[in-house]
Structure formats: structure tokens, C-alpha cells
N, C-alpha and C positions, 0 to 999 in steps of 0.2 A: 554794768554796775554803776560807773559813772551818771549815765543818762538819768539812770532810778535814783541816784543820790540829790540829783540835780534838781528832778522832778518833786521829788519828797521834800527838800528844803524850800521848793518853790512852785506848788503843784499848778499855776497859774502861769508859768513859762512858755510860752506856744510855741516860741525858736526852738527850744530844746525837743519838743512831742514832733514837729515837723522836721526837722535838722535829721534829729537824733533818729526817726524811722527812715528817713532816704538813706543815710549813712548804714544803719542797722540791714536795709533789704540788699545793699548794693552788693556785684560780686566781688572776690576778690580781681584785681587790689585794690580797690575803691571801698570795700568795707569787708565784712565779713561773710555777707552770702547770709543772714538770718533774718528771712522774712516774717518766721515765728516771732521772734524778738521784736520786730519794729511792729507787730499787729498788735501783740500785747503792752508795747507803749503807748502807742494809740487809743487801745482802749484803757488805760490809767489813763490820758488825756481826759479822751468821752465822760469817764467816771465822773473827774472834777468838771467838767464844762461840757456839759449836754446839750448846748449850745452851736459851740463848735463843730457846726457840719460838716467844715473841710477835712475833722478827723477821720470823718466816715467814709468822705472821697477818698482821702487817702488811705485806708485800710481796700479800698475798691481796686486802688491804683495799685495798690502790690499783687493783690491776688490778679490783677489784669496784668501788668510788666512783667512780674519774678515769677511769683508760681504757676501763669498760665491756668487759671482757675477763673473761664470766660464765665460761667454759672455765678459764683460766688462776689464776683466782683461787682455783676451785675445786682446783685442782692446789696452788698451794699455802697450803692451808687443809688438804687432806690430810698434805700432809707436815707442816709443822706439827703434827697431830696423831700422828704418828710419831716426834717426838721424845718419849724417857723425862717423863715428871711434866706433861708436855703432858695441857692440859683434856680432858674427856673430851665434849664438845659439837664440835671440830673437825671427826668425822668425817660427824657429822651437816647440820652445818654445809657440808660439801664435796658431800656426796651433794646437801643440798637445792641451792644453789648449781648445779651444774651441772644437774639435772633444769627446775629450777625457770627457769634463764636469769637473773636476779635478780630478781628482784619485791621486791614490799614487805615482805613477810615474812622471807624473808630477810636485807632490808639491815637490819629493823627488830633481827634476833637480833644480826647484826654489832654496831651500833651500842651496842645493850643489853648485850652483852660488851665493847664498849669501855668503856663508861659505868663497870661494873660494875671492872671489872682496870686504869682511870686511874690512875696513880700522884700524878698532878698535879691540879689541878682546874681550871686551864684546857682539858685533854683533856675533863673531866668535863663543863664547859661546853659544849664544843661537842657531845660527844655527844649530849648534851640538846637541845641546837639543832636536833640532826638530828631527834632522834626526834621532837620537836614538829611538824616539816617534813610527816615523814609521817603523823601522826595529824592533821593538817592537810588533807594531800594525800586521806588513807580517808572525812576528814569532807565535804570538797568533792562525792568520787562520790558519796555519799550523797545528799547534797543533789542534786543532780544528777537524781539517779534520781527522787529527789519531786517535782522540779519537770517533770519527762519523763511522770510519772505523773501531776501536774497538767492539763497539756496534752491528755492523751490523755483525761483525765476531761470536762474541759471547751472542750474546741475550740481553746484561748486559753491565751496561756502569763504566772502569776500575773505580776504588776505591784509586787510588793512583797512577804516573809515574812509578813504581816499574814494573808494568803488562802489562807494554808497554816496556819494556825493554825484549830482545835485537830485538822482531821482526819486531817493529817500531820506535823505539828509540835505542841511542846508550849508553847515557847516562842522567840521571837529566836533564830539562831543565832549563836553569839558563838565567834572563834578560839580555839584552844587557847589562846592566853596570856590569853584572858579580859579581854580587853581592845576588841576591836574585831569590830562588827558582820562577817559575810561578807557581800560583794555580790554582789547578785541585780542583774543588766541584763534589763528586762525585754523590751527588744527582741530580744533574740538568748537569753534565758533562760540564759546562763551566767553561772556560779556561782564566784566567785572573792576573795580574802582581801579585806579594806576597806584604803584606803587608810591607809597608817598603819602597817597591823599588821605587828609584829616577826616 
């Protein structure tokens, strides 16, 4: 109710149409979990500023992050790119998106165009957050695969980074924020961030 109060006293507020949808999709506790809500913001944005193509990414960007709706996001990431002085990466962006179903590459360009067109730097924050996620998430299969290749080298699956060193590793692996070891369970050989890690 706020956000529409905000919007109606000042339908030309772009902080509040953008703000007010990442906060509106995000889950709890970070917002409410209503990606309904932040769509229908969005499009009262479009309403007043048919302009503003970033609304249409971002109505993309929910149905691509929140509700997993690789089809529809893709839909509008195209139109989006149909508005005049609209980026010229949208369409590409749409094609990969709907071909693609979303993978990591994809969400990794989304993100990296948010990062990139944040007006604020808490957007920029979190986009970062993201992309860290998945270069997290690429580094984990990675590992994964060495320690799969481990096993199948030697019968037995390593006990510790230590036994993967130097013929598959160079050194410890450490999360992207360079902060914390990843853990190796040696009984089940999966591979997942250390406790702790941001």
C-alpha cells in the first residue's frame, strides 16, 4: 500500500517502481515473497513511462529469479528490447533465455546488466551478491568433478583437499569471497561452501 501511495502522489518516482519491485519479489526475510505485487508495480510504472524499458527487464527479472518462468521472462526481455533507446543485449538476452530455460549463464548476464545499469549501490550490492552465488555455485561443480575423478582413479573417495593436491589441484580451495575453506565430506564426497562463508 505504501509503494501505491508513493507512486500515486508521485507517479514519475523511478526509485520507488524499482526499489519497491526487488523489495516486493524478494523472500522472506528480505521482503514479502510477492512477485504478483512487484509485477503489478511495474506495470503502473510502464503505464506512466512507456519509456522506461528497464521496467520490462525488470518484470523479466522476476519471472527469470522468483517465479522461475524461463518462457515468460523471455517474453519480456523481448519487448523490453522493443522499446526506442532500449539496450541492444535484450534481444539476445531473450533468445538465450528462452532456448537456454535459464542456466547459469544467463542469469549470470542478467545479473551482470544489473550490476552494470544500478543506479543505487545497494542494487549494485546485491547484484554482486548474486554473481558471487554463481561463481560459487561453477566452482563447487568443478570441484565436484575432481573429486568424482578422484574416486574413479583410486577406488576411494579423497578424505581431505590435501590428496588432491598437486595432481588436481594447485592449492586449498577457498570461496569466492576468499575467505573460507570449501567443504569436502569425505564420506559422501560432496562438496559444499564452509561454514561461515558469506
Amino acid at each position: 500500500p505504501l509503494l501505491d501511495i508513493t507512486t500515486s502522489l508521485d507517479p514519475r518516482f523511478n526509485m520507488a517502481y524499482r526499489f519497491g519491485s526487488i523489495f516486493l519479489a524478494e523472500s522472506y526475510p528480505d521482503g514479502p515473497g510477492r512477485a504478483d505485487l512487484a509485477i503489478e508495480l511495474l506495470q503502473k510504472g510502464i503505464r506512466e513511462m512507456p519509456e522506461r524499458w528497464r521496467y520490462l527487464q525488470d518484470i523479466g527479472f522476476i519471472h527469470y529469479w522468483w517465479l522461475h518462468d524461463y518462457e515468460g521472462a523471455a517474453d519480456w526481455f523481448r519487448r523490453a528490447s522493443e522499446v526506442p533507446g532500449a539496450s541492444w543485449w535484450l534481444k539476445s538476452l531473450a533468445a538465450n533465455t528462452m532456448t537456454e530455460g535459464g542456466n547459469r549463464t544467463d542469469s549470470r548476464m542478467l545479473w551482470s546488466e544489473i550490476y552494470e545499469s544500478a543506479e543505487h549501490e545497494w542494487i549494485r550490492a546485491d547484484a554482486r551478491r548474486r554473481l558471487t552465488q554463481l561463481r560459487a555455485l561453477d566452482e563447487i561443480d568443478q570441484l565436484t568433478a575432481l573429486v568424482e575423478a578422484f574416486e574413479q582413479r583410486t577406488s576411494r573417495r579423497p578424505t581431505s583437499w590435501q590428496e588432491l593436491i598437486p595432481a588436481d589441484l594447485s592449492a586449498i580451495p577457498i570461496d569466492p569471497a576468499g575467505l573460507h575453506v570449501y567443504a569436502l565430506d569425505p564420506s559422501s564426497g560432496k562438496v559444499s561452501l564452509g561454514r561461515g562463508s558469506p
